[in-house]
C-alpha positions, 0 to 999 in steps of 0.5 A: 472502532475504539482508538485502541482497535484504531491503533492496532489496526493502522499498526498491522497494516504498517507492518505488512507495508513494510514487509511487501515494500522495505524489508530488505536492505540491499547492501552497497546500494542503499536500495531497501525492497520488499517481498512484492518485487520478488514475488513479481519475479515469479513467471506467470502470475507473480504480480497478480499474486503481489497486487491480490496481497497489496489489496489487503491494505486496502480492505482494512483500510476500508475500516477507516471510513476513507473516501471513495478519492483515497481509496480509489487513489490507493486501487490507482497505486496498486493497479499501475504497480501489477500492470507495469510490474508484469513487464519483463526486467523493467516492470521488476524495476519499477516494482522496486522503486514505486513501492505502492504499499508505502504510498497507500500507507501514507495516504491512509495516514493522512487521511487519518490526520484529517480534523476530527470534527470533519470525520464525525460528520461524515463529510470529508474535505476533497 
């Protein structure tokens, strides 16, 4: 993938971390939610549904060659955030506050910020 595919796509994929985890600020509490915790206020099947969408990140994050620790770190995140999130009241809570999405990003953006050199190779540092 060209650098400026490169671009693109860890671009779209901030975009879309920030829209499910940050998109709204609610006002007089400085708290900024996205569409997953709303999404998981739906009854039966709404953090299924704000897991499937959180999976994207990962499948085009796959693009970027990551290794099987960061991406199953990136699943870990994604899996607590639907399982805990199904929990009444307090799973919509902690949807709100772990924001799965932001840390995946970050993941992926350190991951990216790895040595050239090593990520040429094909090896990468554990």
């Amino acid at each position: 993938m060209n650098t400026a595919k490169r671009l693109a796509t860890l671009n779209r994929i901030r975009r879309f971390t920030r829209l499910m985890d940050s998109a709204i600020r609610i006002p007089g509490i400085n708290l900024r939610v996205g569409l997953d915790p709303i999404i998981g206020l739906i009854p039966g099947g709404g953090d299924l549904i704000g897991g499937a969408l959180s999976a994207y990140i990962i499948f085009v994050a796959i693009r970027f060659r990551l290794p099987p620790h960061v991406a199953g770190k990136m699943f870990f995140n994604i899996a607590l955030e639907t399982i805990v999130g199904t929990v009444p009241l307090a799973g919509d809570l902690f949807d709100a506050y772990f924001k799965a999405n932001i840390r995946n990003f970050e993941l992926l953006e350190k991951h990216l910020t790895v040595d050239p050199k090593v990520e040429k190779s094909g090896s990468y540092p554990t």
